[in-house]
C-alpha positions in Angstrom: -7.4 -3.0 9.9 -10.2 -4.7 8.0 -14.2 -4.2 9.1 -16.9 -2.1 8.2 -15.3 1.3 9.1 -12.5 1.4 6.7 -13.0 1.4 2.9 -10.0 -0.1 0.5 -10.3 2.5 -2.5 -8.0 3.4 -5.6 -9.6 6.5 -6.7 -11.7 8.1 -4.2 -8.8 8.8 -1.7 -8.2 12.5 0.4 -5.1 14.2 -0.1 -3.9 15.9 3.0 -3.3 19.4 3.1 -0.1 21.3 3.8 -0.8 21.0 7.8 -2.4 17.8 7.8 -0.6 14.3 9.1 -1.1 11.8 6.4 -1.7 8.8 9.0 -4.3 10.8 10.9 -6.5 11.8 8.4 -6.8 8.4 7.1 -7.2 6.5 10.9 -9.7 9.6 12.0 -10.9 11.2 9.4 -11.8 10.1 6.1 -11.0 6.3 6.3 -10.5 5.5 3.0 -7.4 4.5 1.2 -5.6 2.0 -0.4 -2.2 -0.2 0.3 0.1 3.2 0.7 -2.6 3.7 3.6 -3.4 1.1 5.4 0.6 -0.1 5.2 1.8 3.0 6.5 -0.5 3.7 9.4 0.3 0.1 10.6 3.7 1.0 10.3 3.5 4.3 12.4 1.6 1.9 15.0 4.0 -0.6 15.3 6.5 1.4 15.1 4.7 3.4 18.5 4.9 0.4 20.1 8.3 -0.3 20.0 8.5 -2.9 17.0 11.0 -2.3 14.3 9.6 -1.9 10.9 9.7 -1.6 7.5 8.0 0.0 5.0 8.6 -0.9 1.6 6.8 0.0 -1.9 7.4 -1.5 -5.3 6.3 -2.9 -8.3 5.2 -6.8 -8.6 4.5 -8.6 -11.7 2.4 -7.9 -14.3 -0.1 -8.4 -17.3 1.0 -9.1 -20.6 -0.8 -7.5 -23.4 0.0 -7.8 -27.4 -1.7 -5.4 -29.7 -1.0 -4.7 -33.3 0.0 -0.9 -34.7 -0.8 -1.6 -38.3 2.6 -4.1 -39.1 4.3 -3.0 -36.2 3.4 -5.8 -33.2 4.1 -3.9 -30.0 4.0 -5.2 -26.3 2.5 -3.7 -23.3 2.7 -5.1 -19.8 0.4 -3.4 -16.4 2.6 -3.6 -14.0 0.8 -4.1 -10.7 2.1 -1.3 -7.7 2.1 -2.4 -3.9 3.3 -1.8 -0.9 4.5 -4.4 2.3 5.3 -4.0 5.6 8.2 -6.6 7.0 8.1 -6.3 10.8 10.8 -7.8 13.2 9.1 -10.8 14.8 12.0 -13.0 16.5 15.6 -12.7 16.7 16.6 -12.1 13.0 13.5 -12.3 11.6 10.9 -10.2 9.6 7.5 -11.1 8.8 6.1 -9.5 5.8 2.4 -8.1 6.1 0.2 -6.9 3.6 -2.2 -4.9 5.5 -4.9 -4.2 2.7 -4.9 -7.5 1.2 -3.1 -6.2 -1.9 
């Protein structure tokens, strides 16, 4: 799900309303997202085709930052969220996908 129609987006994303399906809005509607997205409307898709998946979110790494409070040195790390899809490809085995690039 890559081109010119769909937008990868952190901050400018649609919330759905109380009677609107999450995956719909973002295939049909408004098209924008980011990972939780685009990794869980490929999910709904595979899944509607009859291959098992899963959908799995989670924190990965992170940025080390020091800063100094006066004499107190203090530590900081920006932890970096994501989300993967592992989908069954052959007999006992999953593939993981990461459908946004992130």
């Amino acid at each position: 799900m890559s081109g010119p129609d769909y937008t990868y987006d952190q901050k400018n994303v649609a919330v759905p309303g109380k009677n609107d399906d999450y995956v719909d809005q973002f295939l049909f509607k408004t098209k924008r997202g980011y990972c939780d997205n685009f990794s869980t409307s490929m999910a709904v898709m595979l899944r509607s085709i009859g291959i098992p998946t899963r959908w799995v979110k989670g924190y990965i790494g992170g940025d080390f930052h020091q800063y100094s409070n006066g004499n107190i040195a203090q530590s900081i790390y920006q932890v970096k969220a994501m989300t993967r899809l592992t989908n069954y490809y052959e007999q006992f085995l999953y593939q993981q996908k990461h459908p946004a690039g992130c």
